[in-house]
N, C-alpha and C positions, 0 to 999 in steps of 0.2 A: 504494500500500500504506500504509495507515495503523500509527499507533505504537500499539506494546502495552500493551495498559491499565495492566499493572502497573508500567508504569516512569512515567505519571503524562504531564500534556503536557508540552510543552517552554516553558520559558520564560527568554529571555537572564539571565544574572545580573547583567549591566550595568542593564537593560533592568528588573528586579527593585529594583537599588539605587536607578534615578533617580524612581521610584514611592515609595520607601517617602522618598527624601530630600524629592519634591513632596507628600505627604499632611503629613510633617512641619512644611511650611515653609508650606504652604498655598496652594501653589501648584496650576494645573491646568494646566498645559503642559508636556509633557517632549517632547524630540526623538531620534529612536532610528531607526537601520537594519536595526534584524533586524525583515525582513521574515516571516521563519520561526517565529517566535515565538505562541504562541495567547492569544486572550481568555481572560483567568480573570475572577470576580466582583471579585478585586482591583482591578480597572481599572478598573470603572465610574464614569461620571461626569469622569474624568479626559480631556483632550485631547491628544491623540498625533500628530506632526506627522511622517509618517514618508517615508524617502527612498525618491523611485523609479529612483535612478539620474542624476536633475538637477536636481531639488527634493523640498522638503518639501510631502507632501497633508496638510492640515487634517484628523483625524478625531475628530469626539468618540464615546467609548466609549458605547453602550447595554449593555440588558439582552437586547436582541435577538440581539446581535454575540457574546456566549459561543461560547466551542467552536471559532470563528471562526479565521483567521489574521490577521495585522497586514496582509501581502501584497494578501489579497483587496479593502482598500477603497483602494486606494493603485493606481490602473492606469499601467503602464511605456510605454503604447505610445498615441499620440496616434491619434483618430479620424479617418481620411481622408476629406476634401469636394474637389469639382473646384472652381477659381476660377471665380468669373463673369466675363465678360468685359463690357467697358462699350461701350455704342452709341454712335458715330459720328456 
């Protein structure tokens, strides 16, 4: 179920203040765990390092990613491969 338009997206206000203190400082790196949080235009350009639980994912923000969540580019759960075994 999506959020009702008139309450607007969501966006952490921690998550908010470390944007506006990185555009001030000139900075493009901020690191942030709300994962729940959405792409606004504000963020563009900006590199977001976000947690998935045991590290931080490298993201940088497009124009693509709006509307987006922080969650969706930041995956929690590693891809499983079988080992190869070595010949004798």
């Amino acid at each position: 179920m999506s959020r009702a338009k008139w309450k607007g997206p969501f966006i952490s206000n921690q998550l908010l203040l470390d944007c506006k203190k990185a555009k001030s400082l000139k900075k493009n790196e901020i690191y942030t765990k709300s994962r729940n949080s959405t792409i606004v235009p504000f963020l563009i350009n900006l590199t977001i390092h976000i947690y998935n639980g045991k590290t931080f994912s490298k993201v940088k923000i497009t124009e693509h990613m709006i509307g987006h969540k922080l969650g969706e580019f930041s995956p929690t759960r590693k891809k499983f491969s079988f080992k190869k075994k070595k010949n004798k």
